[in-house]
N, C-alpha and C positions, 0 to 999 in steps of 0.2 A: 622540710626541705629535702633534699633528694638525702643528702648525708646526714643531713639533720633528722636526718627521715628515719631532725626530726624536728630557713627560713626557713631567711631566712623567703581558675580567678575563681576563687572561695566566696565567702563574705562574713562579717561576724566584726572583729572591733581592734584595727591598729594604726593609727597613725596618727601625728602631731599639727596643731594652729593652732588657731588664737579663735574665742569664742563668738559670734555675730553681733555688732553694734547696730540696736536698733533705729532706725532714724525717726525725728521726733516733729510732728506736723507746726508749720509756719502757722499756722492758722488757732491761737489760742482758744476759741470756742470750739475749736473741732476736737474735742479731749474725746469723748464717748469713738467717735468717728477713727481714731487714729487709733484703740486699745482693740479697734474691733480688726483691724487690717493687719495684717503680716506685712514686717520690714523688707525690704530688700535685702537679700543678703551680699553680704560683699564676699568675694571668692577669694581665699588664700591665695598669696603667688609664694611660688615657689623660693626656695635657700637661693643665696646666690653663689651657693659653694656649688649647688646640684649640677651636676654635669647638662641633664633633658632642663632645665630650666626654662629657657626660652620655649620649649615645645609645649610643657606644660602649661605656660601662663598665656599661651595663646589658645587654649582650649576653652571652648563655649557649652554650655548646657545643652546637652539634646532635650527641646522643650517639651517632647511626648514622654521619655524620662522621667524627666523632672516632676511633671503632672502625677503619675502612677507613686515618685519617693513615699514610703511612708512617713506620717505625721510626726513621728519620734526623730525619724533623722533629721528634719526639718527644723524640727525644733532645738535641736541636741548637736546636729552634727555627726560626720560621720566617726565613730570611736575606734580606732586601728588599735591594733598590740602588734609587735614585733619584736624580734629579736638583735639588737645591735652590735653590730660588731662582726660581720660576715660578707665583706665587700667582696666584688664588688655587689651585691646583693642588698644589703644594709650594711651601713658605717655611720661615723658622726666625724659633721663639718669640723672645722679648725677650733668650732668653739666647744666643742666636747660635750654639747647636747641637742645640737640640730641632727634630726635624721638625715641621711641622704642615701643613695643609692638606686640602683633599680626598683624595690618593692618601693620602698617611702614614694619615689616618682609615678609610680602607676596607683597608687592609691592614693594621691592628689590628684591625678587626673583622671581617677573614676569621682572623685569628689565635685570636680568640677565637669565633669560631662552631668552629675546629676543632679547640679548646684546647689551641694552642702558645704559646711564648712569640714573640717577635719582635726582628729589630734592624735597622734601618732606616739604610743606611749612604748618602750622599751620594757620587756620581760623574759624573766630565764626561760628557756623554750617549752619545758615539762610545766608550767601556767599557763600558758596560752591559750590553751583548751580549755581547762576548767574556766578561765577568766570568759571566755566566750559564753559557755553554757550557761552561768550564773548571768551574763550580762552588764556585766561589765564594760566587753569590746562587743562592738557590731561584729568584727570580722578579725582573722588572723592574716597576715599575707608576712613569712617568713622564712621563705625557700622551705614551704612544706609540702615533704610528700604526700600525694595524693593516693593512698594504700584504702583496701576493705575494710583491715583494722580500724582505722581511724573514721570511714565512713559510718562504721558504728555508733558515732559519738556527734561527726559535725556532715554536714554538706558542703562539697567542696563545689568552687568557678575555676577550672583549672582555665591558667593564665601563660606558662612556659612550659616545654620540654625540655626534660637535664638528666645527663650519667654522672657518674660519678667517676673520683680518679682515687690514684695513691698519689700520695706527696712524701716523695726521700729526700733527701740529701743529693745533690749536683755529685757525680760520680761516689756515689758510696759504697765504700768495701763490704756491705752489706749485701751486696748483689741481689739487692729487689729489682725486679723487672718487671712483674705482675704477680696476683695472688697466691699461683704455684709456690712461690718463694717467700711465702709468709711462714710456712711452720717452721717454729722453734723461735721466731721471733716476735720482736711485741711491738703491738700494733695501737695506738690512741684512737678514738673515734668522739663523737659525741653522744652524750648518755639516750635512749631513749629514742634512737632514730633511725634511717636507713641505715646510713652508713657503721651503726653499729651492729644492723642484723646482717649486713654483706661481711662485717669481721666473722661474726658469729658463722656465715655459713662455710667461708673457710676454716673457720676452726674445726667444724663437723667435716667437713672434706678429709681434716691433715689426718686427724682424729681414724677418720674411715679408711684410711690409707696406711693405716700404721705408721706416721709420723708425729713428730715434736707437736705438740697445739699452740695456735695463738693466744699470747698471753695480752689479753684485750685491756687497755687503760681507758675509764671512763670520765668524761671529763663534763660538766655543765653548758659548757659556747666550746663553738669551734677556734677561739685565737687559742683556746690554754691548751687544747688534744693537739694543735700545729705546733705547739712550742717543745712541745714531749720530742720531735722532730729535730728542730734547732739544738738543744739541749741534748740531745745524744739518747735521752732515754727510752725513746721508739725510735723503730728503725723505719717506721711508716705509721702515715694516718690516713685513714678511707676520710675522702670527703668529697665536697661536690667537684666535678671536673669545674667549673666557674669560677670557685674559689681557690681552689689548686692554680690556675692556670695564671690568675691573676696575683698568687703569690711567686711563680715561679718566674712572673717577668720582671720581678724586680731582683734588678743581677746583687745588692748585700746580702741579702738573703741566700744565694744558692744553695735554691733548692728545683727539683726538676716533678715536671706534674706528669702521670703514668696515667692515661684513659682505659679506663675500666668496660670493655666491650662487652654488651648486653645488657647493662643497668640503664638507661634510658627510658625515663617514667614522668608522668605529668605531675606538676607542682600546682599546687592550689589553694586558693583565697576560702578560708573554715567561716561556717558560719552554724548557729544551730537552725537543723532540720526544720524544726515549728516556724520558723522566719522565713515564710514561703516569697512574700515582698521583696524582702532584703535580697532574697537571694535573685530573685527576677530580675530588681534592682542591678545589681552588682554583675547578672552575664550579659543583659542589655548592654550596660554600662561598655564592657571589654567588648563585646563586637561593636558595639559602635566607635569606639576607637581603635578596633582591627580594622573596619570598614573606611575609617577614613584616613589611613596610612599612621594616625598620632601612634599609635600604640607601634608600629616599628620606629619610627623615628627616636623612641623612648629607651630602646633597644639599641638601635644605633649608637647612641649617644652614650652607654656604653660598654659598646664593643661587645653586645649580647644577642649580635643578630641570628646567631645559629638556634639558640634558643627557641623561635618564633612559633606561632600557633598559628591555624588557620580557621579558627573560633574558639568562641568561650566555652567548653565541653562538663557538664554537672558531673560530676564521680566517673571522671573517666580512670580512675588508679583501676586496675584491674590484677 
């Protein structure tokens, strides 16, 4: 993810359903005849907590797609990892283990433009990678940044554009305003991500400047680096301007989101490099519902239109 960075259009293995019920032929002599044919699959709909709901479960297979899915996901479904807990990007419905959010939403409805099933599984974000590699997940999609580092390891579908912010405190006597005003003070991020190497480069800043350094608190997800905020014991935390923004509108919370000018970087769906398919799969998949407006409407829905691409771009992190 941009802050995450580290979610949370790639491809590799995140997301949550229920596995494909085969149907079973009327015809009791046709037993040989029915073990030789592929079921139909029936397509996930979506939570009805999901905000894109409706958008998603009105999307149909692109049937040239579909033709090309490899044999494995066909079989298997497509296997998401994500990170929960990072709205509105990834969260969980009311019932405390449905995903929803923008990623879980677009990785149903790449599921369904390429009519697989899907299951969307929840992991600390420093697994997500490895769980890809091994094979575990087809794909990661968890507000992850799309960096060189990381092209090291996986090939990204980058899917959104995002900066990052600080999130203070609603008038804090702390007088953060922007990064300038981070030395001597302590800052939470998440372990392993952007957002902890944009702490790290004010720190070398304060540092070069003959000033106080950032004293950087690492934290596993982004709700525990935001509470260090709440709780007084940072006076800031780098994270995505998305998730800043969308905690700052909620007025008990007072807290106010700072946009961080110049981190604006593509976020993308991981997958491994050898999964040449998968990944063909998986930027098809996003421009075809860039092409046919689903993929803003998905956006729309919520409140993430500025975000928007104008294709599905292979390692576009530069």
């Amino acid at each position: 993810m941009n802050t995450r960075i580290l979610t949370t259009l790639a491809v590799g293995g995140l997301l949550a359903a229920t596995a494909a019920c085969g149907a079973q032929s009327l015809d009791a002599d046709d037993s040989g005849a029915a073990a030789s044919t592929p079921a139909a699959v029936v397509l996930d709909q979506a939570p009805a907590e999901e905000k894109a709901a409706d958008v998603i479960n009105a999307i149909t297979p692109d049937q040239e797609l579909a033709a090309k899915v490899p044999a494995s996901l066909k079989a298997n479904g497509l296997k998401v990892v994500s990170s929960i807990g990072y709205p509105p990007m990834e969260l969980y419905a009311s019932d405390g283990k449905t995903a929803i959010g923008f990623d879980p939403a677009l990785a149903r409805a790449i599921a369904r433009k390429l009519g697989v099933k899907v299951t969307i599984t929840d992991e600390e974000f420093n697994s997500q990678i490895p769980g890809v590699l091994t094979g575990r997940y087809d794909f990661v999609i968890s507000s992850m940044s799309d960096t060189p580092e990381r092209q090291e390891q996986v090939t990204f579908v980058d899917y959104v554009q995002a900066g990052a912010a600080l999130l203070v405190k609603k008038g804090s006597s702390a007088g953060v305003t922007g990064p300038g005003d981070l030395c001597g003070k302590t800052v939470s991020v998440v372990d392993n991500g952007s957002s902890m190497e944009l702490a790290e480069s004010y720190d070398e800043t304060c540092k070069k400047d003959g000033k106080p350094a950032v004293d950087i608190l690492k934290f596993p997800g982004d709700t525990e680096a935001m509470l260090q905020v709440s709780n007084g014991r940072a006076q800031a935390s780098v994270t995505d301007y998305v998730v800043a923004a969308y905690k700052a509108a909620d007025p008990k919370l007072e807290m106010e989101a700072i946009s961080l000018d110049g981190t604006a970087s593509p976020w993308g769906i991981g997958m491994r490099p050898d999964n040449k398919e998968l990944i063909d799969s998986v930027k098809g998949a996003v421009d075809s519902l860039i092409k046919s407006g689903e993929y803003g409407n998905l956006l729309k829905a919520w409140n993430l239109d500025a975000l928007a691409v104008e294709s599905a771009v292979v390692n576009g992190g530069k």
